[in-house]
RONU-159955 format. One record per residue (C-alpha): chain; residue number from 1; y, z, x. Coordinates in nm, 4 decimals. Layout:
SITE   mol   seq          y          z          x
SITE     A   NUM          Y          Z          X
...
//
This chain:
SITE   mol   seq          y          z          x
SITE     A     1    -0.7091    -1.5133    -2.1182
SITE     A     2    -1.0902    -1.4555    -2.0217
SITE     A     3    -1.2393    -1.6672    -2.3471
SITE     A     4    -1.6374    -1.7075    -2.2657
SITE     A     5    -1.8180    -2.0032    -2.1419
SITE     A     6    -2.0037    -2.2060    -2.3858
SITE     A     7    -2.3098    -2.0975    -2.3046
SITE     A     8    -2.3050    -1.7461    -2.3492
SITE     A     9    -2.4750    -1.5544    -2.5824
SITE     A    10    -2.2800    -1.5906    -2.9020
SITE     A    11    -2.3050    -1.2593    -3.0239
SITE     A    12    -2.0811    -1.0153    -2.8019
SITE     A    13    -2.2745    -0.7028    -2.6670
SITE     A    14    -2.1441    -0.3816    -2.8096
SITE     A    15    -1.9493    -0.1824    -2.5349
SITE     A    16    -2.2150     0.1001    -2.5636
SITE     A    17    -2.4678    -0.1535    -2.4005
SITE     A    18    -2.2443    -0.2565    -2.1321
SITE     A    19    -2.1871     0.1499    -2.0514
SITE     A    20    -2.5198     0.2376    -2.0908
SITE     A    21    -2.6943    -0.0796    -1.8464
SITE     A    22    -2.4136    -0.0980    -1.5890
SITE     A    23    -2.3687     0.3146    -1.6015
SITE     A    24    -2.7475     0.2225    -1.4439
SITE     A    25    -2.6710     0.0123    -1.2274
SITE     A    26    -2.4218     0.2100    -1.0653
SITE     A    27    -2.5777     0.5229    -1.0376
SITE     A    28    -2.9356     0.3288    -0.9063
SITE     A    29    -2.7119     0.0447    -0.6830
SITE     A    30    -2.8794     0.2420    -0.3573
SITE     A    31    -2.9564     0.0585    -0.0621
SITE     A    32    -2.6539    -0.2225    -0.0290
SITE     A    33    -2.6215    -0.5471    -0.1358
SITE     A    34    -2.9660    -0.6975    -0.0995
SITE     A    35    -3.1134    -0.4157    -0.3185
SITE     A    36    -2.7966    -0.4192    -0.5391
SITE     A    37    -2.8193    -0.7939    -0.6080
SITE     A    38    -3.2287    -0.7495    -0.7068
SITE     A    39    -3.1373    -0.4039    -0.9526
SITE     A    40    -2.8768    -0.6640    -1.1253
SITE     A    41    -3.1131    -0.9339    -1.1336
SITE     A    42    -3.3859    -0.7410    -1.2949
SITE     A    43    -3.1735    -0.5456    -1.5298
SITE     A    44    -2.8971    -0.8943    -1.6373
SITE     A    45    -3.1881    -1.1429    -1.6288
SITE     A    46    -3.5458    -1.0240    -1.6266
SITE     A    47    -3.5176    -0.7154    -1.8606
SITE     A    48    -3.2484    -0.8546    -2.0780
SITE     A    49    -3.1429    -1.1930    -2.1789
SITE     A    50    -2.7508    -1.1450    -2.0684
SITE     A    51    -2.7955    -1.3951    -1.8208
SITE     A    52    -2.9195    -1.6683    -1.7489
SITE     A    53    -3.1215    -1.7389    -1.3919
SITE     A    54    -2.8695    -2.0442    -1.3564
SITE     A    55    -2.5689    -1.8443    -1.4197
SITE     A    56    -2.6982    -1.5508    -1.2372
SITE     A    57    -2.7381    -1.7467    -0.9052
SITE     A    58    -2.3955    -2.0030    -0.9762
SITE     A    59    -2.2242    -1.6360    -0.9975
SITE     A    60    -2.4028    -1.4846    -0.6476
SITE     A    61    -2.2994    -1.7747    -0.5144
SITE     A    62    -1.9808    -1.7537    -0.5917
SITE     A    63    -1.9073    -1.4106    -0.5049
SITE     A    64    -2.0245    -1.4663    -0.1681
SITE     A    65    -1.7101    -1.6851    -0.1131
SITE     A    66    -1.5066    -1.3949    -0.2093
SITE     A    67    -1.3591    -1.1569     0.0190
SITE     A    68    -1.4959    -0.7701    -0.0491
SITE     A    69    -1.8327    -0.6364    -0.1877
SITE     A    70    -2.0374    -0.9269    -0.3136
SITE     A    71    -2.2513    -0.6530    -0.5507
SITE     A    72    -1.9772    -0.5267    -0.7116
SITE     A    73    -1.7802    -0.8486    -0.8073
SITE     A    74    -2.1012    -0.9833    -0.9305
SITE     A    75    -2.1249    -0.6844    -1.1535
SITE     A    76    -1.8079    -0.7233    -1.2323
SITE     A    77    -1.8575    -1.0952    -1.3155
SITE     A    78    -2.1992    -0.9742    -1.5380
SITE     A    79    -1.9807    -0.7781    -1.7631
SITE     A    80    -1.6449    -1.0711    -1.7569
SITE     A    81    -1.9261    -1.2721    -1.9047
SITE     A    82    -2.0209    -1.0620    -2.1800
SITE     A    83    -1.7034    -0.9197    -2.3017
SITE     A    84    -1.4143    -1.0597    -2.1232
SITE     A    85    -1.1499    -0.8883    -1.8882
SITE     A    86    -1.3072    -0.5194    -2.0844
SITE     A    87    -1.6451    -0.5634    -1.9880
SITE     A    88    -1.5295    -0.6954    -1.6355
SITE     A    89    -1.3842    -0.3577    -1.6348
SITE     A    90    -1.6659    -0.1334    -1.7359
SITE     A    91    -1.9229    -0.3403    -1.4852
SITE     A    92    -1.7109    -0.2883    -1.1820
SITE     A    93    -1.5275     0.0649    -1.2166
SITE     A    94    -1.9102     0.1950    -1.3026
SITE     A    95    -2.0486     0.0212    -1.0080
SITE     A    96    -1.7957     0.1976    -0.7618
SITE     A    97    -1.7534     0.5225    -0.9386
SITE     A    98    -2.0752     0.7307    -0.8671
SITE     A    99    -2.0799     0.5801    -0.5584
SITE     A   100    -1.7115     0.7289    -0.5336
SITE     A   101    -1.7384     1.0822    -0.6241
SITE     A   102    -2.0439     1.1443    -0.4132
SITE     A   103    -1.8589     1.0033    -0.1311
SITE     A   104    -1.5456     1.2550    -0.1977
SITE     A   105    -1.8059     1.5157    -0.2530
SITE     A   106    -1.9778     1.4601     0.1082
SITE     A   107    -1.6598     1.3642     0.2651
SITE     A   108    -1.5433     1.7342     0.1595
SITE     A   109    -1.8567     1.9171     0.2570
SITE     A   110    -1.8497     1.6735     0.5829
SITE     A   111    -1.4486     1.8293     0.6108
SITE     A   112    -1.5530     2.1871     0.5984
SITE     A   113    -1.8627     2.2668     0.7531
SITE     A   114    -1.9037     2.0075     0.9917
SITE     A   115    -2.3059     1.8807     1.0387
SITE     A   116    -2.4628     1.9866     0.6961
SITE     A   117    -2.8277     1.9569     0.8290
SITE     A   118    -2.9762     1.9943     0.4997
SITE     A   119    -2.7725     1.6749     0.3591
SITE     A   120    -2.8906     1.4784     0.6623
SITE     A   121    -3.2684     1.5720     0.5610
SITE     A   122    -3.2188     1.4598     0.2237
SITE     A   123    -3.0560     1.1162     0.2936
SITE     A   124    -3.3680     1.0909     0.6026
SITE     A   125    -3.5692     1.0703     0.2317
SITE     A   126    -3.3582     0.7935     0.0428
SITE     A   127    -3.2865     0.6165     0.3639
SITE     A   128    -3.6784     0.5611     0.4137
SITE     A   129    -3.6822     0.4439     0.0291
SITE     A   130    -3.4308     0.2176     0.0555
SITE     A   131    -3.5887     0.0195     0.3614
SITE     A   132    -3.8384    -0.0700     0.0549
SITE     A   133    -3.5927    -0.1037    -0.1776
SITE     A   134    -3.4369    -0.3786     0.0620
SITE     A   135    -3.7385    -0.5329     0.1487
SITE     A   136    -3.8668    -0.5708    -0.2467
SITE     A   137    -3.4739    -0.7689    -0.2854
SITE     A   138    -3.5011    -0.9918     0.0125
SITE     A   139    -3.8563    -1.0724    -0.1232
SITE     A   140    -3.7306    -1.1827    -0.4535
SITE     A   141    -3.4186    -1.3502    -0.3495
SITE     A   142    -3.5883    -1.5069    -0.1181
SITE     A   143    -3.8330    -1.6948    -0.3895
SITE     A   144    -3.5457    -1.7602    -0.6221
SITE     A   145    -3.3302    -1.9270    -0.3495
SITE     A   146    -3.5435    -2.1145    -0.0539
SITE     A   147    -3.7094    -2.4123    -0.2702
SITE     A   148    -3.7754    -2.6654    -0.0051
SITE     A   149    -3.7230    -2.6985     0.3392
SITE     A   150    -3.3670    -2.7259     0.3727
SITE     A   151    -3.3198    -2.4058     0.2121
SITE     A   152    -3.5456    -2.2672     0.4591
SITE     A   153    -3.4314    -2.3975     0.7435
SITE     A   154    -3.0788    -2.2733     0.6700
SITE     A   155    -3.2098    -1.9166     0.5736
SITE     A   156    -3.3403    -1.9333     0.8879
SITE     A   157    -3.0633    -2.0764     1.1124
SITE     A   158    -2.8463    -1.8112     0.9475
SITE     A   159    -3.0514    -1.5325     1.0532
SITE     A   160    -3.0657    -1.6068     1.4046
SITE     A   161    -2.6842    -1.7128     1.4285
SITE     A   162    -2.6159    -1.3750     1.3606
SITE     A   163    -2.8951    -1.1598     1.4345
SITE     A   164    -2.8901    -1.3266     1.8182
SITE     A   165    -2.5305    -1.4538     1.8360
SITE     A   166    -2.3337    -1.2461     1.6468
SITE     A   167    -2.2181    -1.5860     1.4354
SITE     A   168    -1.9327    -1.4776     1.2633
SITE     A   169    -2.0440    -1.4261     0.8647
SITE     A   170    -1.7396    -1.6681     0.7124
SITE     A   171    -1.8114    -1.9014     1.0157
SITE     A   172    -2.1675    -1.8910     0.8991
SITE     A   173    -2.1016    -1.9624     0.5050
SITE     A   174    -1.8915    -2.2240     0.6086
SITE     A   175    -2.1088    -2.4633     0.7859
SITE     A   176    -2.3881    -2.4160     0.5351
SITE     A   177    -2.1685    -2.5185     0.3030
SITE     A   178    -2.0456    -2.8193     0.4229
SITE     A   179    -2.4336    -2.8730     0.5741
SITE     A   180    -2.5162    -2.8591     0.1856
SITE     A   181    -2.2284    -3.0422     0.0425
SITE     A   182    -2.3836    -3.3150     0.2591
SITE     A   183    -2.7629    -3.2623     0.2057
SITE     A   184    -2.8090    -3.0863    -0.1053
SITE     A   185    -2.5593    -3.2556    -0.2743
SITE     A   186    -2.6794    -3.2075    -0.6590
SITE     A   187    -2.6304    -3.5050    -0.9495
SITE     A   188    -2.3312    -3.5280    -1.1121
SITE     A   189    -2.3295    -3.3215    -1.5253
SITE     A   190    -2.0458    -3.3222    -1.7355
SITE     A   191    -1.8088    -2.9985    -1.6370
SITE     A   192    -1.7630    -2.7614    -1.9125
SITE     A   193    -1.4421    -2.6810    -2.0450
SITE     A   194    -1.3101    -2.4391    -1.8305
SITE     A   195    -1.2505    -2.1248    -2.0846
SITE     A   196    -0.8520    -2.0874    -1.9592
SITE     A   197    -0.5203    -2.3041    -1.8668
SITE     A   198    -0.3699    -2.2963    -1.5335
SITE     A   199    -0.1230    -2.1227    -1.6798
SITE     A   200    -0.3346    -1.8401    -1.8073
SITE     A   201    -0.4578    -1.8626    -1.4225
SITE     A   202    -0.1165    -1.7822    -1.2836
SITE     A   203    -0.0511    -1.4832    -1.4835
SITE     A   204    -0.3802    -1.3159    -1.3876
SITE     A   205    -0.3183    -1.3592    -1.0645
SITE     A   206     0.0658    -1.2099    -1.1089
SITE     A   207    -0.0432    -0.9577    -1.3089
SITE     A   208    -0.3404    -0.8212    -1.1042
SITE     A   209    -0.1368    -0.8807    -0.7676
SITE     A   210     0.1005    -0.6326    -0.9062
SITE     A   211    -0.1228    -0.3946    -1.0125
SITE     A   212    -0.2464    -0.4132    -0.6906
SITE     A   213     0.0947    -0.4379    -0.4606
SITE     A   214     0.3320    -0.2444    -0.6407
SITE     A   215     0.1818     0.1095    -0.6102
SITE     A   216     0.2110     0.0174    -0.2452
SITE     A   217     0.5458    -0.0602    -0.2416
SITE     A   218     0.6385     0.2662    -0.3901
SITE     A   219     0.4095     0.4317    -0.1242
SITE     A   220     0.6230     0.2689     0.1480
SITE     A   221     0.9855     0.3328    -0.0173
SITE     A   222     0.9071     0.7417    -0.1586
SITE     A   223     0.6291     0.8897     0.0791
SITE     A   224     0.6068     0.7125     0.4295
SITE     A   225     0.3908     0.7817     0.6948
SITE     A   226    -0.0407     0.8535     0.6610
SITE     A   227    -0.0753     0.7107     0.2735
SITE     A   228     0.1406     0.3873     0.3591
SITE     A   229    -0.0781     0.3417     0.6659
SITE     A   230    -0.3811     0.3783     0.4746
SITE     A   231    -0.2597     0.1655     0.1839
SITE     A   232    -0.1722    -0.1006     0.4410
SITE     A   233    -0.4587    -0.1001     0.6473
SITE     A   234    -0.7368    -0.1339     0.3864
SITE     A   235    -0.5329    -0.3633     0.1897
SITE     A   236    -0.5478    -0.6048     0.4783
SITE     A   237    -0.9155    -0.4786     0.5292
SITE     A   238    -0.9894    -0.5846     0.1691
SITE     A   239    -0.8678    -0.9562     0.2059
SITE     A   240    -1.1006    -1.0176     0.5197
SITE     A   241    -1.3818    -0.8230     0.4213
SITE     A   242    -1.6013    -1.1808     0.4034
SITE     A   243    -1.9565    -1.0436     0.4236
SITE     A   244    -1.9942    -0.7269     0.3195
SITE     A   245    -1.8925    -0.3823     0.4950
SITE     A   246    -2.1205    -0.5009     0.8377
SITE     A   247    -1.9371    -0.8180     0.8552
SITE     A   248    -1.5993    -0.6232     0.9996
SITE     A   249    -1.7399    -0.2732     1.0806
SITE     A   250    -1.6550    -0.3292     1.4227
SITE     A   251    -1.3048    -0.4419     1.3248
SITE     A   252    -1.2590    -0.0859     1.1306
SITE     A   253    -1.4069     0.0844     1.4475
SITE     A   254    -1.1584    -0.0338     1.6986
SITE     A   255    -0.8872     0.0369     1.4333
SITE     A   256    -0.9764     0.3637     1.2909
SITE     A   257    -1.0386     0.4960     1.6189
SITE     A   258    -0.8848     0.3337     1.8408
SITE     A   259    -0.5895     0.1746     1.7162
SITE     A   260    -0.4827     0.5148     1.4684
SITE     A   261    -0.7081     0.7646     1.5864
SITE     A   262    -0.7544     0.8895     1.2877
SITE     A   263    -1.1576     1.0041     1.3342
SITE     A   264    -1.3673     1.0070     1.6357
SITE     A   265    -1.6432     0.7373     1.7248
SITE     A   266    -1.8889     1.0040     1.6458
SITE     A   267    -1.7669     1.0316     1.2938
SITE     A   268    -1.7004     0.6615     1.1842
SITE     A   269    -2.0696     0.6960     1.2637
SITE     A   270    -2.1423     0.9617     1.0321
SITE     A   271    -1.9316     0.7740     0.7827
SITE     A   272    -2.1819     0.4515     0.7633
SITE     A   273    -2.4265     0.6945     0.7569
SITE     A   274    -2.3534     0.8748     0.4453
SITE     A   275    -2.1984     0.5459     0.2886
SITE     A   276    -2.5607     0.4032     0.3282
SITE     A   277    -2.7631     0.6265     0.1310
SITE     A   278    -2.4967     0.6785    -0.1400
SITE     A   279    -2.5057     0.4303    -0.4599
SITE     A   280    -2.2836     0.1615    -0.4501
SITE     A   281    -2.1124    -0.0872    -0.1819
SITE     A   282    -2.1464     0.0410     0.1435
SITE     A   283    -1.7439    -0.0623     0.1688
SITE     A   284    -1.6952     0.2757     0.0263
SITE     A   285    -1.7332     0.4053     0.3832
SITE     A   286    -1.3607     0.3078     0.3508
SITE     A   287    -1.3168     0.6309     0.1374
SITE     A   288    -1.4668     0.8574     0.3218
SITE     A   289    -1.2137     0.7200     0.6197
SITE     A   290    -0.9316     0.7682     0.4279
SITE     A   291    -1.0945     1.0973     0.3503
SITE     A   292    -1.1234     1.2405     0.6560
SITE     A   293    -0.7734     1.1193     0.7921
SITE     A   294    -0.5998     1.2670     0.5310
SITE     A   295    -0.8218     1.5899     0.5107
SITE     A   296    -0.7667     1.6632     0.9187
SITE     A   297    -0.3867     1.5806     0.8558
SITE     A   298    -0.2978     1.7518     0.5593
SITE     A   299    -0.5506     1.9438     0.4055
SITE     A   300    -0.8213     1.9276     0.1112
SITE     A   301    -0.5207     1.7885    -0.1034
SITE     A   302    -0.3913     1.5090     0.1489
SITE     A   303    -0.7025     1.4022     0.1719
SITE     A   304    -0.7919     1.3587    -0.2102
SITE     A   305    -0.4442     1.1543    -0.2224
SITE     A   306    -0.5856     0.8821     0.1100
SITE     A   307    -0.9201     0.8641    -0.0474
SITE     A   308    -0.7726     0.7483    -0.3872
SITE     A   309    -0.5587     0.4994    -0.2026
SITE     A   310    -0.7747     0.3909    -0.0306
SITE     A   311    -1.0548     0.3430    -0.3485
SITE     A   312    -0.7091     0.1509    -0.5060
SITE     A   313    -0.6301    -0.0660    -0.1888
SITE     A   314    -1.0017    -0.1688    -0.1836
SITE     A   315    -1.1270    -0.2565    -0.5498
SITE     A   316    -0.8310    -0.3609    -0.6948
SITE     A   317    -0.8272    -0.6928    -0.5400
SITE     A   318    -1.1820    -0.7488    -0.6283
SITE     A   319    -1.0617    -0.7541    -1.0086
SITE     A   320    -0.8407    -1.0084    -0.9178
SITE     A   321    -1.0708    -1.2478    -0.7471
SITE     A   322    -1.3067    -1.2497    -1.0321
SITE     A   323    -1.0509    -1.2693    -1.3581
SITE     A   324    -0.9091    -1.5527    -1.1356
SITE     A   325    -1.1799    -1.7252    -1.0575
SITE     A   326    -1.4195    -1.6444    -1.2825
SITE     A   327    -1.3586    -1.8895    -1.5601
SITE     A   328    -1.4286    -2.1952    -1.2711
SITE     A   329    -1.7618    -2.0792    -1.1679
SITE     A   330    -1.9656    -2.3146    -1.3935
SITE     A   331    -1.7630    -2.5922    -1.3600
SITE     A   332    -1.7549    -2.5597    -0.9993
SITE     A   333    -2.1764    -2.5710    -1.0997
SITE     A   334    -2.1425    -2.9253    -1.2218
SITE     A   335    -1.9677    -3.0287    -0.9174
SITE     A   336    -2.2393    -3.2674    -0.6820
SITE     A   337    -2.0857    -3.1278    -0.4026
SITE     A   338    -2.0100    -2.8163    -0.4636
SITE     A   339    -2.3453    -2.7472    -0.6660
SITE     A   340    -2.5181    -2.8234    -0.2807
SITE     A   341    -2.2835    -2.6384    -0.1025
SITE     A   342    -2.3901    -2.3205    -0.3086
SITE     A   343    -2.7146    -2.3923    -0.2997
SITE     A   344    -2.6829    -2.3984     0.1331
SITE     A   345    -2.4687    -2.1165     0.0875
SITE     A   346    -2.7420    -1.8780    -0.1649
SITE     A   347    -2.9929    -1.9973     0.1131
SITE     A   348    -2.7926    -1.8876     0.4523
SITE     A   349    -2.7216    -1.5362     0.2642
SITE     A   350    -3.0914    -1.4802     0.2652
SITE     A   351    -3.1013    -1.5103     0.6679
SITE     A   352    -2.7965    -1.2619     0.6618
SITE     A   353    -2.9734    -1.0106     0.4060
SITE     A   354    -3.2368    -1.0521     0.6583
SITE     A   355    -3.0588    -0.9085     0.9098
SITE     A   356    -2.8983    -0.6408     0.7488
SITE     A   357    -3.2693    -0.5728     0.6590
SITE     A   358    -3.3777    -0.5468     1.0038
SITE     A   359    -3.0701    -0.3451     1.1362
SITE     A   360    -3.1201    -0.0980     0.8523
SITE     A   361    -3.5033    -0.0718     0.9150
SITE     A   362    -3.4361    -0.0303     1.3053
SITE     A   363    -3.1847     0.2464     1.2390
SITE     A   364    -3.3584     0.4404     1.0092
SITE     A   365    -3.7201     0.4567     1.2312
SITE     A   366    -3.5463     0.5078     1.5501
SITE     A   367    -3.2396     0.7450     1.6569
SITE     A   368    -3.1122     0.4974     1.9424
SITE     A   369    -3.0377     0.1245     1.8560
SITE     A   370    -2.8384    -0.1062     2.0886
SITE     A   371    -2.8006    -0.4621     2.1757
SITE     A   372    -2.9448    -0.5455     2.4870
SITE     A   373    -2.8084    -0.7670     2.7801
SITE     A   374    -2.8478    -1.0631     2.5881
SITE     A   375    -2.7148    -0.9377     2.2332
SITE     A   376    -2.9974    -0.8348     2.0401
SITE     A   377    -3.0173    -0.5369     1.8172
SITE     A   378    -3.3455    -0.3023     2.0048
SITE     A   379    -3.4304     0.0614     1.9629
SITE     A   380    -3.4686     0.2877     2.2517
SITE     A   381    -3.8960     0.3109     2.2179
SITE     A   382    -3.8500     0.6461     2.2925
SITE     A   383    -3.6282     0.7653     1.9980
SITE     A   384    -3.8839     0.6212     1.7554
SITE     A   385    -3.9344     0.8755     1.4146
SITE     A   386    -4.2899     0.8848     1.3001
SITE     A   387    -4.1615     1.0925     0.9964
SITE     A   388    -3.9405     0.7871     0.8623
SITE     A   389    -4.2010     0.5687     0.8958
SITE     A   390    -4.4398     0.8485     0.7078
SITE     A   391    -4.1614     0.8427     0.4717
SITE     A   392    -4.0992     0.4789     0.4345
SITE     A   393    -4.5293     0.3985     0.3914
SITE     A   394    -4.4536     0.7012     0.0808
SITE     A   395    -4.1613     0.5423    -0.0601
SITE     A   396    -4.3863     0.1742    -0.0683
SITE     A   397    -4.6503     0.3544    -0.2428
SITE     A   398    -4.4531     0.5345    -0.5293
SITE     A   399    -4.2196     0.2085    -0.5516
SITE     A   400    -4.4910    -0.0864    -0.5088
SITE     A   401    -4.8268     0.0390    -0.6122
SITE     A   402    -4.7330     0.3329    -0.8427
SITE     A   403    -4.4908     0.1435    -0.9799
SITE     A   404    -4.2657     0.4006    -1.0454
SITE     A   405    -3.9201     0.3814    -1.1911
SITE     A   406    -3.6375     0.4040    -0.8947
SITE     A   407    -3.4382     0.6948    -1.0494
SITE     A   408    -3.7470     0.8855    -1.0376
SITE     A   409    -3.8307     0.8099    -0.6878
SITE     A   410    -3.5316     0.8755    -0.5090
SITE     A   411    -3.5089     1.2723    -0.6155
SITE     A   412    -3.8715     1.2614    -0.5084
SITE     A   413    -3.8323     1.1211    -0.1890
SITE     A   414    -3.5131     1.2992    -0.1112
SITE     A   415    -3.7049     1.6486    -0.1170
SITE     A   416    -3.9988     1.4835     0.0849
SITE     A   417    -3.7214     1.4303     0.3194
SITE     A   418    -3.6264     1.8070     0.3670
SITE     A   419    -3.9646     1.9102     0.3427
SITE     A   420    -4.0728     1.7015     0.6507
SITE     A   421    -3.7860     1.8030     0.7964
SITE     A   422    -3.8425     2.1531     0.7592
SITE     A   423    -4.1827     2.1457     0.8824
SITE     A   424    -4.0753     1.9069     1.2138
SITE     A   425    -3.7745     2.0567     1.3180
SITE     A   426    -3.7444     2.4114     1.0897
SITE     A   427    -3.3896     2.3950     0.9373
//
């Protein structure tokens, strides 16, 4: 069913490789998707020859089409290339799972005891680290991407359509797309065989929608009532999730809170927070949602039970978009049209890492961020943090001119940040 493109490496990885890189990745994948897309670039393609640059970006590309969290389909993608529907496996379920259990393991301390001010000093640490982190990505998407001045114009456009008008992010990828189906429009190269039948096709799709659907049709028929809502909800979430966790934050906000009222404004907040400076897609914030609603409904127990829904509601799909469609990507490569309209579309996601890169930056040196009368995102001058900008300046030097390795730096900076928060405010 998931045969290999011609032009992968011939001789299949052995599954102890695939465990041991993308165990890695997931437990380094800090800082969302802009930092998540460099730590697979330089691990896939610059440290080891599992990838190609070509296939690397055909595959971004494609996965920013996809509803849900670009990072972790394209991980999941990495390893569907290397050993079929198994390694697709391994790539994404170790992308999400330390992510995961750190989540359910804040999400309970969050449960019990409230504000853990400690926690909050540690994440100030990583959250100044992964400005740096995000900022070393966007750099070297940035020169893989934006050759020539259409590229750049787009990267551009996109950034302030939605940094200044709140463009919607599928709205967005859609008019670069047709911009660079138009423009960019690439010379025609004979299409690959695609690796399965439209037949093959079909029962992917039946078999992962059922994987997927079923469990919540026996939700709905044997235990009605907060799981079935849950299961519901983020199923739907999951389908329009185009852009990443930011793209319908607001959308979960007015939901969660105000459509459910399952958690307060104050901790949906809290959520993003944690879900930032955890590894893995910031979508997990769903988790600790489902977390908390169960947890201030039912208990410990309950809350276990939504936060495993909801982990099933939102990844499961993702496996089905990419055993799906994953055997078209490099035909849809040879495509004229479709090779520019990737090409606009690679280029517009740089303006929107951008952004995210700039909200992110804002929110970790100040305490009060808010669009202004006209829309943009500006910090209250007088909630600015010297000590996350100490932090970040530390983080640059360990990361850029020290050089040193990322799983080494973020313990580090993580007890810089309780130390400096000791000294300023003595917890």
């Amino acid at each position: 069913m998931t045969s290999l493109a011609p032009d992968t490496p011939p001789a299949a990885l052995p599954l102890t490789d695939l465990f041991r890189v993308f165990g890695r990745i997931g437990v380094l994948s800090f800082g969302g998707p802009a930092a998540q897309i460099a730590l697979m670039h330089k691990e896939l393609v610059e440290d080891r020859p599992w990838l190609t640059e070509r296939q690397y970006l055909n595959a971004l590309s494609f996965c920013m089409l996809l509803p849900g969290p670009e990072a972790m389909q394209l991980a999941t993608y990495a390893g569907w290339r290397l050993r079929g529907t198994r390694g697709g496996l391994i790539a994404g379920l170790l992308f999400v799972i330390p992510g995961a259990a750190v989540i359910l393991a804040l999400a309970s301390l969050y449960a019990a005891y409230g504000n853990v001010p400690w926690v909050t000093a540690l994440f100030l640490g990583i959250k100044a680290t992964v400005i740096v982190i995000v900022l070393q990505a966007l750099l070297k998407v940035s020169a893989k991407a934006l050759k020539g001045a259409v590229p750049v114009a787009l990267a551009a456009a996109a950034f302030v359509a939605i940094f200044v008008f709140q463009v919607p992010f599928p709205l967005i990828i859609a008019t670069a797309g047709l911009i660079g189906a138009v423009i960019l429009r690439g010379s025609a190269a004979a299409a690959p065989p695609v690796a399965v039948s439209g037949a093959d096709t079909l029962r992917t799709i039946a078999l992962w929608g059922a994987i997927w659907l079923v469990p919540l049709a026996a939700l709905w028929a044997l235990v009605p009532g907060l799981l079935t809502d849950v299961a519901v909800f983020f199923s739907t979430l999951a389908v329009v999730t185009f852009g990443g966790a930011y793209a319908v934050l607001a959308y979960m906000v007015q939901e969660v809170v105000g459509g459910f009222g399952w958690l307060t404004t104050g901790q949906m907040m809290d959520a993003l927070g944690l879900a930032e400076t955890t590894p893995g897609p910031l979508i997990l914030v769903t988790q600790f949602v489902g977390f908390l609603a169960g947890a201030q409904q039912g208990g410990w127990w309950l809350g276990l039970a939504a936060a495993l829904v909801t982990l099933w509601v939102t990844f499961t799909p993702c496996f089905l978009w990419i055993f799906a469609g994953a055997p078209y990507v490099e035909w849809i490569a040879t495509r004229p049209r479709l090779t520019g309209a990737l090409k606009a579309i690679t280029a517009a996601v740089v303006g929107v890492i951008a952004n995210l890169s700039v909200w992110f930056a804002l929110n970790v040196w100040f305490a009060e961020v808010a669009r202004n009368e006209i829309g943009l995102w500006m910090p209250e001058v007088t909630s600015f943090s010297p000590v996350a900008l100490i932090l970040s300046a530390l983080a640059a030097v360990l990361l850029i001119w020290r050089k040193w390795d990322l799983l080494l730096v973020l313990p580090v900076m993580g007890l810089a940040g309780i130390l400096a928060q000791s000294v300023t405010t003595g917890i």
